[in-house]
RORODO-499772 format. One record per residue (C-alpha): residue number from 1; x, y, z; residue in three letters. Coordinates in pm, 1 decimal. Layout:
<pt NUM; <X; Y; Z>; "Ala">
...
END
This chain:
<pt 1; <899.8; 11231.4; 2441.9>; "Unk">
<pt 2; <1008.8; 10878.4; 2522.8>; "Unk">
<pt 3; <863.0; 10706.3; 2839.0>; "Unk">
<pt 4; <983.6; 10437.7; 3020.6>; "Unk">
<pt 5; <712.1; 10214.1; 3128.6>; "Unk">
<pt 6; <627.4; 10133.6; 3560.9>; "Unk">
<pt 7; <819.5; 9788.7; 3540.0>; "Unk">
<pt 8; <1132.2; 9933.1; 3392.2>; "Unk">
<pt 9; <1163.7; 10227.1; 3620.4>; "Unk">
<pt 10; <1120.4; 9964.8; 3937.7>; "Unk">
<pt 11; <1412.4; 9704.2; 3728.6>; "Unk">
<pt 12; <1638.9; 10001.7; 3739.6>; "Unk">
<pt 13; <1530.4; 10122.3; 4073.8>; "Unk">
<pt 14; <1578.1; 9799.3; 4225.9>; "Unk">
<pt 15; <1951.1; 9771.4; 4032.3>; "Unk">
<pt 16; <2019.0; 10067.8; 4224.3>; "Unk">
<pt 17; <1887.2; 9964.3; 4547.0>; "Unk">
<pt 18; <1659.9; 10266.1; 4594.8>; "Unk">
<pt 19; <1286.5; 10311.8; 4683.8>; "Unk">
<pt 20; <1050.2; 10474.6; 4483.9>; "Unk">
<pt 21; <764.4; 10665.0; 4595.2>; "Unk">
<pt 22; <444.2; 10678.2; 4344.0>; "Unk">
<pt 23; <515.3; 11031.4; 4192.2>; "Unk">
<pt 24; <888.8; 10952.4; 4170.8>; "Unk">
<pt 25; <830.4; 10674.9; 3963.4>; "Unk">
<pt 26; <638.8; 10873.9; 3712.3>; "Unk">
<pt 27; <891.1; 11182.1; 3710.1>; "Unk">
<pt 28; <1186.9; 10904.3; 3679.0>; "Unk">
<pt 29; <958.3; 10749.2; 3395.1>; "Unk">
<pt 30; <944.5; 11069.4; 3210.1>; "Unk">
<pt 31; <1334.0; 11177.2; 3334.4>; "Unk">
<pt 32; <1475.2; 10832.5; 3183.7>; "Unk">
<pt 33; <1292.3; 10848.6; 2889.8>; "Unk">
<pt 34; <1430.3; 11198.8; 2809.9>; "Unk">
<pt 35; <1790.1; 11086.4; 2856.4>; "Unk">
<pt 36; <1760.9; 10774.9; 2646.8>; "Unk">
<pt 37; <1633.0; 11001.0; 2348.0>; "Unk">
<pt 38; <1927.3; 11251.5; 2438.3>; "Unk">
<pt 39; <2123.8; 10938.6; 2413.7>; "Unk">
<pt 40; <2017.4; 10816.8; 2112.3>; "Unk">
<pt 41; <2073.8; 11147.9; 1917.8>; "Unk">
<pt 42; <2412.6; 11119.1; 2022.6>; "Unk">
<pt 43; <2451.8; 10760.2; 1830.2>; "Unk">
<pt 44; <2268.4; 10908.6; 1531.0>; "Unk">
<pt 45; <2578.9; 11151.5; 1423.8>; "Unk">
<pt 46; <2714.0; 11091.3; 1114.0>; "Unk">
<pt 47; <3116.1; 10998.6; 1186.9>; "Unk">
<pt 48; <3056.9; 10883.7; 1533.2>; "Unk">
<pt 49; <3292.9; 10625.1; 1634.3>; "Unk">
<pt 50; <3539.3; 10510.0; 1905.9>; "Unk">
<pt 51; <3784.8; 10680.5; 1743.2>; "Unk">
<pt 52; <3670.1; 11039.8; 1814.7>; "Unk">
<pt 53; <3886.2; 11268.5; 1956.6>; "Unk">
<pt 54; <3744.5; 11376.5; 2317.4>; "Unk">
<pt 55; <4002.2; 11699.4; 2297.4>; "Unk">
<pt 56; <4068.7; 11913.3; 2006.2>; "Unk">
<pt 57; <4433.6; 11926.2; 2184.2>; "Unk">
<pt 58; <4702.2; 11712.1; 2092.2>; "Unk">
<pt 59; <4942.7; 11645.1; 2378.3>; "Unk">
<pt 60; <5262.2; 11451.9; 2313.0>; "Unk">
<pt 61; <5365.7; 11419.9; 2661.7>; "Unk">
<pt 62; <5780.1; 11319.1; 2717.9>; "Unk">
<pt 63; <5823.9; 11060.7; 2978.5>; "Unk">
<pt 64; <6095.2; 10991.0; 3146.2>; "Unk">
<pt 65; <6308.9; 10692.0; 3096.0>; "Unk">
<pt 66; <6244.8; 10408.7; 3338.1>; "Unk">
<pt 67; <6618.0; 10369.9; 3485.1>; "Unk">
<pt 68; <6714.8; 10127.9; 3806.3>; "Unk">
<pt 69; <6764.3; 10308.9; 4112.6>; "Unk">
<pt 70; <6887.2; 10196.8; 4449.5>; "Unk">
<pt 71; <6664.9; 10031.9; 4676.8>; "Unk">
<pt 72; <6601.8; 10206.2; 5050.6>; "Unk">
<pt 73; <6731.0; 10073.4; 5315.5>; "Unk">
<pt 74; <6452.3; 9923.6; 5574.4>; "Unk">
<pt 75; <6572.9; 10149.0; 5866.9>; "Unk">
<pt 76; <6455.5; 10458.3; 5574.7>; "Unk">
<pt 77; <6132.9; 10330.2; 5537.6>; "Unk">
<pt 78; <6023.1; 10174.8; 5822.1>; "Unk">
<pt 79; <6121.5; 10549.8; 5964.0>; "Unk">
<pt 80; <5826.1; 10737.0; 5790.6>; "Unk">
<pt 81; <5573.7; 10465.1; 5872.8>; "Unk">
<pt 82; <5290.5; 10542.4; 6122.7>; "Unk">
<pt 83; <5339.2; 10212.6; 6281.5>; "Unk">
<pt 84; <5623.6; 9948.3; 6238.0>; "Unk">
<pt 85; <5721.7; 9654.8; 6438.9>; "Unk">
<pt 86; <6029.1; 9528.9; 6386.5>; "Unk">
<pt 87; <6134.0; 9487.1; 6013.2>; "Unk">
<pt 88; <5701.4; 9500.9; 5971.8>; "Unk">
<pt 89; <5492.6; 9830.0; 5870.6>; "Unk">
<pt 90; <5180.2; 9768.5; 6060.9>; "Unk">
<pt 91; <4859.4; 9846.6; 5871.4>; "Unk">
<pt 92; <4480.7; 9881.9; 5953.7>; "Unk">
<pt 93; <4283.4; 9502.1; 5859.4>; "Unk">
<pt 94; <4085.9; 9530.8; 5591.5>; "Unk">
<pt 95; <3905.0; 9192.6; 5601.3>; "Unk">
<pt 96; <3537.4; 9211.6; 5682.9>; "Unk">
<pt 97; <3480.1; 8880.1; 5938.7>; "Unk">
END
């Protein structure tokens, strides 16, 4: 089994912005070693590509055809907002000052 040395488990600890205690960082060392062998069986079979299929389904999905429709009136849409003033749907600020 793979094992990720100290320094690498802190790199990706810190990338994550999470603390380690001493005996996590030696399960996490054996843990991340694991999944980077799992990983790299994964790349080692034959006919692996981008172009594999995810789902054995094909799915030819219709769509509808875009088509111009009328435009609502402000008096409809203002009418189902929470909060309007005016001709003006109030929302929440989203700005961090």
């Amino acid at each position: 089994m793979k094992k990720l040395s100290r320094e690498e488990v802190l790199h990706v600890a810190h990338l994550a912005r999470i603390n380690l205690e001493e005996d996590e960082i030696e399960r996490y060392s054996k843990d991340l070693g694991k999944l980077l062998e799992d990983i790299d069986k994964i790349k080692d079979i034959k006919g692996y590509d981008d172009d594999m299929m995810i789902s054995p389904v094909e799915y030819n999905t219709e769509l509808r055809p875009d088509k111009e429709g009328k435009m609502l009136d402000y008096k409809v849409a203002i009418k189902n907002a929470p909060h309007a003033t005016g001709n003006f749907v109030e929302v929440p600020v989203m700005l961090n000052e």
